[in-house]
N, C-alpha and C positions, 0 to 999 in steps of 0.2 A: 371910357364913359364914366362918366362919375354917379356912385352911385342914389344919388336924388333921383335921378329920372325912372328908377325900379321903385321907388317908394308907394306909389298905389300898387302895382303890381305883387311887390313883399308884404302889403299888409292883405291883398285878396290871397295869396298863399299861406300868408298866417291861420287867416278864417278855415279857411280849407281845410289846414292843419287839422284846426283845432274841431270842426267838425267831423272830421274823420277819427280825431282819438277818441271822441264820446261815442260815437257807434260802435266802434272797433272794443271797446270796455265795453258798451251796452249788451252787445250779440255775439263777443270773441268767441263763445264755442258754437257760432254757425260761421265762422270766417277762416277761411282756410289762409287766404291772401295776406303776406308778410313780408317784410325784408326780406333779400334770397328767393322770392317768389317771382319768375321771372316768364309765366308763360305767356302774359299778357305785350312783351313789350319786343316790339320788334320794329324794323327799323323803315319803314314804308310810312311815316310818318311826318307832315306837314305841321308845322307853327307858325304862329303869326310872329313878329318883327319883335315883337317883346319879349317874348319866350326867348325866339332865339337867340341875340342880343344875350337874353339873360343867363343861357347855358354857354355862350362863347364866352361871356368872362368867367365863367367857373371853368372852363376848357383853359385859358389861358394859364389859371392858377395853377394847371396840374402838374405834378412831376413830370421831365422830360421823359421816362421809361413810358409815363401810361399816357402821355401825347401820342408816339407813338404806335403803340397799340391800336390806340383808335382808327388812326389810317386806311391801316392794315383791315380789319374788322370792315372799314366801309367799302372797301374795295373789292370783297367779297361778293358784291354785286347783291342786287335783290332775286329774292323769289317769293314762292306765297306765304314762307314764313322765314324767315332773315332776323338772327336777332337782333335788337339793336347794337349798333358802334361804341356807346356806351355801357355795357357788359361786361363785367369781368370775372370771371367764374361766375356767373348767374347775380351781381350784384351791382346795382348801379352806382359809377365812377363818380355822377356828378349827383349824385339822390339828394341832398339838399336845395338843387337847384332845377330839379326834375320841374317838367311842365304841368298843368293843370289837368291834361287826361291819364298821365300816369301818377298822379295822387288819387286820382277819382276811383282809377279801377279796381273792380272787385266791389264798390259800398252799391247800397241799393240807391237806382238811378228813377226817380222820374222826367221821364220821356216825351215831352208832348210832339206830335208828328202830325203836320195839317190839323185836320181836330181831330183826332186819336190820341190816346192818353196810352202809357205804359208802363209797367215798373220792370227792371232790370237789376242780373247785378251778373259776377262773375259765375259762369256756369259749376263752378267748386266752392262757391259759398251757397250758404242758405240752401243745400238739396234737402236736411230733413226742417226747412222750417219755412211755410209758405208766407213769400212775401209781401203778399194781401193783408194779412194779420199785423204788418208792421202799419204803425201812426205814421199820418202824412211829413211828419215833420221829421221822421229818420228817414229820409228819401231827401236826396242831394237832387234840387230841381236842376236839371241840365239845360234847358231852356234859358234859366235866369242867368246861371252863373255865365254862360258864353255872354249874355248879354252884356253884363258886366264886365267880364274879360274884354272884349271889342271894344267897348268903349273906352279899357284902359291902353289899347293900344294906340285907339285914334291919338289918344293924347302924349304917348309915346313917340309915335310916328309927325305929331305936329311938333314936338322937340327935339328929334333927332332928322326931320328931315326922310325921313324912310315911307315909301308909298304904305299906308295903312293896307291895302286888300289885299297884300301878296300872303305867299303860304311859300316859308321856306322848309328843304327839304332835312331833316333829320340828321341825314347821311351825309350832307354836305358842312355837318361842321366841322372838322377840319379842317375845312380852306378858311380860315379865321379872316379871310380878306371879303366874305363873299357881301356880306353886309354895306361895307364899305365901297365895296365895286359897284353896288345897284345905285347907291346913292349917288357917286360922281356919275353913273349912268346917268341916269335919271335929270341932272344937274348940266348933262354936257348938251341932251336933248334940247332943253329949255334954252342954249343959248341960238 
């Protein structure tokens, strides 16, 4: 896949970025969460078609050793806490190319749920600094950004032909075919 069709996607990962490196300077000595921080990330985890998509070509790029690897790691099966397949001494393989909930994790989250409002962040950040005292606008709204993100897939998903609602699994990347599989699915139904 060429990469044009990640271009909204790589620029709402930029934003992210880049709003994470202002927090993370703003509040670093209430942020435990790091590179090598690794308790948040484990492998019980669904993406949409773009994500995914976007960590099978960074899977692809990898040296054969730590292809690999991955396999191995997924096949380990899940339980309640399973690290992720992308792991390797506690450090993500494909971190450049990491999805949008593990960029997120750890910065303070507002949360909206039905009408109920909330702020969040990783249970090892911010313990001596309450989060109510943070300005609305160092709070990563999670509401908007999904909305955003969906919306980048619909449009991914209208160019590659890939059903938008599905949620692929984590742990199945390794089968670098599986993408490709739903579609001709999906393609042999229709005839």
């Amino acid at each position: 896949m060429a990469e044009a069709i990640f271009h909204n996607y790589q620029r709402l990962l930029n934003k992210v970025d880049d709003f994470s490196s202002q927090i993370i300077q703003r509040y670093r000595k209430y942020i435990s969460c790091g590179y090598g921080c690794s308790d948040c990330c484990q492998q019980n985890l669904n993406l949409l078609p773009v994500e995914y998509s976007f960590l099978q070509q960074g899977f692809a790029l990898l040296r054969e050793p730590m292809k690999k690897i991955v396999p191995n790691q997924a096949a380990q099966g899940l339980g309640d806490y399973t690290p992720c397949v992308l792991l390797d001494h506690g450090a993500c393989v494909l971190y450049e190319r990491r999805p949008i909930i593990c960029r997120t994790h750890g910065l303070p989250l507002f949360i909206t749920e039905g009408d109920k409002e909330r702020r969040d962040c990783c249970p090892k950040n911010f313990t001596s600094y309450c989060l109510e005292l943070l300005p609305q606008t160092d709070f990563l709204h999670l509401e908007r950004l999904n909305t955003i993100l969906i919306a980048i897939n619909r449009g991914f998903a209208s160019l590659t032909g890939i059903e938008s609602g599905i949620r692929l699994a984590l742990n199945n990347l390794p089968d670098s075919n599986i993408i490709h599989r739903k579609t001709h699915k999906d393609s042999d139904a229709i005839k």
